[in-house]
N, C-alpha and C positions, 0 to 999 in steps of 0.2 A: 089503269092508274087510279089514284086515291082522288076523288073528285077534289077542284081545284077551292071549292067553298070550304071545305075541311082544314084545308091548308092555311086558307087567307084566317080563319078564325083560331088557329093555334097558334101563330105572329100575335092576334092580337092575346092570348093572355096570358103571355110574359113581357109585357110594356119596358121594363125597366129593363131587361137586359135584348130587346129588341133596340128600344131608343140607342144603348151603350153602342152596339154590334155598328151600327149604321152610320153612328157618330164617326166613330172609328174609320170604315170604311170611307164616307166622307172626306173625313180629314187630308187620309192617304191621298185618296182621289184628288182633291184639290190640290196639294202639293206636286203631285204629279204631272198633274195638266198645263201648272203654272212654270214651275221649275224646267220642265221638258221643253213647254213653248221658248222659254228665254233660251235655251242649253242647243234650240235647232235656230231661234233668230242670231246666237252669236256665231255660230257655226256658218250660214249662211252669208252674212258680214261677212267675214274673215276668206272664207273660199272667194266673193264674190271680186273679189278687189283684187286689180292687177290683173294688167292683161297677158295673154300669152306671147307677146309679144314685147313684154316690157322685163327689165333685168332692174334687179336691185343690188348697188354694190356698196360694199359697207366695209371698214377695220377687219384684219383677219383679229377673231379671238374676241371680239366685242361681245358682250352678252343682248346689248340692245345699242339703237342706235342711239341713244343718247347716252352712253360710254364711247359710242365710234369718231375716232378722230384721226380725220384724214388730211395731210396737205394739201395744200390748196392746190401748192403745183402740179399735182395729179389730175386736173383739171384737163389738159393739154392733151393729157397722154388718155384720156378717155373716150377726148373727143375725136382720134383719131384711131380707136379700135376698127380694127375690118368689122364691118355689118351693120352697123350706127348709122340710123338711118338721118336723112336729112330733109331741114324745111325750107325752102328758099335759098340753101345752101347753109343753112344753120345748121351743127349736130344736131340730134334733138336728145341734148344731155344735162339731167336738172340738176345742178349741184343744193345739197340742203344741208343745210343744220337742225339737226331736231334737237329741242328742249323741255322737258317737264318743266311747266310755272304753275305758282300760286295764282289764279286770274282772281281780282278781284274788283267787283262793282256793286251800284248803287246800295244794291237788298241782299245781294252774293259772293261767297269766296268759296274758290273749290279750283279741284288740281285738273290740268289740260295739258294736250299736248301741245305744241307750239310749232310750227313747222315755217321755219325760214327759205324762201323759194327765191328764184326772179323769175324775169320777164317769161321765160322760155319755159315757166311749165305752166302755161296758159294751154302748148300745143304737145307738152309731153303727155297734160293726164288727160285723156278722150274720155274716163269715167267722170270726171268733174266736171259740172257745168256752174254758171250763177243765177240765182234764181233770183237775187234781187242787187241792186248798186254794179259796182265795178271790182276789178281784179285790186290786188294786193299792189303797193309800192313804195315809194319812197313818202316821207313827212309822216310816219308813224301811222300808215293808213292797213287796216286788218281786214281781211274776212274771213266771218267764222261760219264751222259748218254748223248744217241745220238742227242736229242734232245737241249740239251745247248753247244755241239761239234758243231753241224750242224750252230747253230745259230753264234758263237762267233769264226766258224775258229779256232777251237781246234784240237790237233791231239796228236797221242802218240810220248812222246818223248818232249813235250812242259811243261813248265810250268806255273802254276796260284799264286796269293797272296791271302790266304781269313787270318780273324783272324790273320793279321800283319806277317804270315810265307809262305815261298813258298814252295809252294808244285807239285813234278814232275807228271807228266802224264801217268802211266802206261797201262791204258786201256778204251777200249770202250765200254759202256754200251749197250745194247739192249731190253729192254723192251717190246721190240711189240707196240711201240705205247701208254703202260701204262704211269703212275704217274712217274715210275721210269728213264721215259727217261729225267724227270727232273730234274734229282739230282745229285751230287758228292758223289762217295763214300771214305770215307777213314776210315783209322786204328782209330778204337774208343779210345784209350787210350792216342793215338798222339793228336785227335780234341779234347780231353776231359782238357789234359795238356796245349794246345795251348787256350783253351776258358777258364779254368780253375774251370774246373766244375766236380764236386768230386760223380755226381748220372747219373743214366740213365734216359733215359726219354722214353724209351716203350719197350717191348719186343714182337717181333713177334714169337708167337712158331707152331710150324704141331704138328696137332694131328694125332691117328692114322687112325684115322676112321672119316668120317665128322658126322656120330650118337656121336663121343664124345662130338662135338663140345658144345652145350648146357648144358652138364653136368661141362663139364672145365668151361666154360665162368660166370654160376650160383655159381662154388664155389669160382670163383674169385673173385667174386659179393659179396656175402655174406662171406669173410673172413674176419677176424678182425684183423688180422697179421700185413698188411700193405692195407694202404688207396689205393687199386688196382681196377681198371674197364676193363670191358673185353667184346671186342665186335668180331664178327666174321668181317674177312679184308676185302672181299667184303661188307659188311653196314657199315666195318667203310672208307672204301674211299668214298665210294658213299656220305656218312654225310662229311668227308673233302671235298669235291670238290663240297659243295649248295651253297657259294657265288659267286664263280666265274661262276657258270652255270647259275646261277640268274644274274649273269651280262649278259652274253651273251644272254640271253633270253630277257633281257631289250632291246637290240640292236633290235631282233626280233621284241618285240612288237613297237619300236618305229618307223619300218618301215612300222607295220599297220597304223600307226596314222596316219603317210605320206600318205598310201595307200587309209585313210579316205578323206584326204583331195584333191587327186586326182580324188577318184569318185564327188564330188563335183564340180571339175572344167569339170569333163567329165558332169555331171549332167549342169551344167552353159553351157558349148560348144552345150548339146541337145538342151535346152531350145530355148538356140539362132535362132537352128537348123530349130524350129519349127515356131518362132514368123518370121521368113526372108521368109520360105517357106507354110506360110498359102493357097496361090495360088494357090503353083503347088499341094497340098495333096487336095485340092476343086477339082481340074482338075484332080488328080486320081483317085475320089472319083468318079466322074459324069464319068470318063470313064469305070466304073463297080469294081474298085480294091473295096474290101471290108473294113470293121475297122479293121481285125484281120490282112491283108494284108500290110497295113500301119502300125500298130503298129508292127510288125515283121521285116520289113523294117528299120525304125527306132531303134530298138534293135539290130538288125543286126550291123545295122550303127556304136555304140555305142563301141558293143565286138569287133568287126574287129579292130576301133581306140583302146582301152586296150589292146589288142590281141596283135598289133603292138608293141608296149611301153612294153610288157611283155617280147617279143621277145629281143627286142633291148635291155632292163634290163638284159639279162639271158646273152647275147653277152658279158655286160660290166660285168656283175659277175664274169662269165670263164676267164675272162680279167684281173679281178684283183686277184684271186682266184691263179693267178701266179706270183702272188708280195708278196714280205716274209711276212709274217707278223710277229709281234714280240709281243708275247700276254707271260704273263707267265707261263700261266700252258696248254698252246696248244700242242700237243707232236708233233708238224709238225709246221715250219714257210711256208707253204704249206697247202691250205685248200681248197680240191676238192669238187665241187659240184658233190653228187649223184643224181640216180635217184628221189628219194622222193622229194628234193627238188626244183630239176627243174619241178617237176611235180605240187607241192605246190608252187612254183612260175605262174606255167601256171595258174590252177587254182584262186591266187588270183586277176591276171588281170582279166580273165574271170568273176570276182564276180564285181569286182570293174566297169567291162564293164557292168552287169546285172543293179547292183544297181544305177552308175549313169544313166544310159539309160532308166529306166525303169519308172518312171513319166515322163518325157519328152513322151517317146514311148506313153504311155497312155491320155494323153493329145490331140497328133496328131489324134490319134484314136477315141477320143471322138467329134473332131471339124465335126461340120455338114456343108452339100456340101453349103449350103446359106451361111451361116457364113465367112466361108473360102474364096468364092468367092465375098464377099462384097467388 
């Protein structure tokens, strides 16, 4: 092969379109490492939440649950499905109202979900715990999760405006990271008087056994009582949370696009590479270097520039990866690059280095020692 000093000193004397190539590559890179990290933290959210043993039942034909509107008297008849499991003799069956509000406080306004609960999903959601204050209840008392705390400078003890009333801050949510680090909870019969809305709109209930699951979910399918749909909580978040994953997967793919049009300018920068130095690849050719020798060289050449720009892309990812971000259903204004993705970030310079490198490379290697020395 073309010794590797040869290589590193022909990078250097095309600077300006060296600098461009890498920019390029960079750029992609960093969109990539950043957009992918959010596009696998939302994905992760959205699978994580809801257990396998837990059923979400909502309006047949609602598009989200804050369209679903269910009677109340449905109540009764839920808590008496076969397989509902129980606490103390309680069903363990949360009836709620969800509400998109304006929340509005001291330095902040911005849109939340609002989830009106009672007593009894203290022992329905096992993934929620509190991390600081007390549960949600009657006298306008909230807790919100960590995730819309952390973002807006919330704390126990503070108040918010949603739905035209204020409401105090009793506790902090803890979700792990789920759906639920993005919500408000409060007293359902408070949010329901203050919206003024007289039905629920989902019931999450445990069963006892996750083999019940399918049996509950089929009879609430096919009752005719009430217009009720019943999905198990881990498929039904996973189905809430395909828009906003489909965005963030947009951002992904639109850093491919970039990444396309970087290997072109790496592809443009070879070309150059090769039409400047037809001479000296004539003069490695007559000095015994082989074609598979020069074309490896020049491939070389190519990943080493991508390689660079991948690197420096990954620097500015980690870099920004510590700047809040403010996304709405991220459960972190914080978004760490893992391993996968710095690894799929390596990887896509590296391809991008192959593919623009790789006609030019071929090229060099095809020119004959007459030609090149004419």
């Amino acid at each position: 092969m073309v010794p590797l000093k040869y290589i590193f000193r022909s990078l250097g004397e095309r600077k300006s379109r060296t600098i461009m190539t890498v920019v390029g590559v960079a750029l992609a890179v960093t969109i990539y490492a950043v957009m992918s990290s959010v596009a696998a933290t939302m994905v992760e959210s959205f699978r994580s939440t809801g257990s396998p043993s837990e059923v979400v039942i909502a309006q047949t034909g609602a598009l989200t649950l804050e369209f679903s509107n269910i009677e109340r008297g449905s109540h009764s008849y839920i808590q008496t499905l076969q397989g509902v499991a129980n606490n103390a003799g309680q069903p363990l069956v949360s009836p709620e109202l969800w509400l998109g509000c304006i929340l509005r406080s001291d330095q902040h306004e911005r849109d939340v979900s609002v989830r009106g609960v009672t007593d009894i999903a203290q022992r329905v959601y096992g993934q929620v715990r509190l991390a600081a204050g007390s549960w949600p209840g009657p006298g306008h008392r909230a807790a919100v999760g960590r995730a819309v705390a952390g973002r807006l400078g919330l704390d126990v003890g503070e108040s918010v405006e949603f739905e035209g009333e204020r409401w105090i801050i009793v506790g902090l949510l803890d979700g792990g990271g789920r759906v639920y680090d993005q919500e408000i909870w409060v007293d359902l019969d408070e949010l329901a008087a203050a919206a003024n809305r007289l039905t629920y709109s989902s019931y999450t209930v445990v069963v006892a056994d996750s083999a019940a699951v399918a049996p509950l979910v089929e009879t609430v399918n096919e009752g005719r009582r009430f217009p009720l749909t019943a999905l198990g909580a881990t498929q039904f978040y996973s189905r809430t949370g395909g828009m906003e994953i489909f965005m963030a997967f947009l951002g992904t793919f639109i850093s491919l696009v970039i990444a396309i049009g970087a290997a072109f300018a790496g592809m443009n920068t070879m070309y150059a590479a090769v039409a400047s130095r037809r001479r000296e690849i004539g003069v490695l050719r007559a000095l015994g270097y082989r074609s598979a020798s020069v074309l490896m060289s020049f491939l070389f050449e190519s990943v080493m520039l991508c390689l660079a720009g991948g690197v420096i892309g990954l620097v500015l990812g980690v870099i920004l990866s510590l700047v809040p971000i403010d996304l709405p259903l991220l459960p972190s204004s914080h978004v760490g690059l893992g391993v996968p993705q710095v690894l799929q970030s390596l990887l896509l310079a590296l391809v991008v280095g192959i593919v623009g490198g790789g006609l030019p490379a071929f090229q060099a290697a095809r020119l004959r020692v007459v030609d090149a020395l004419r």
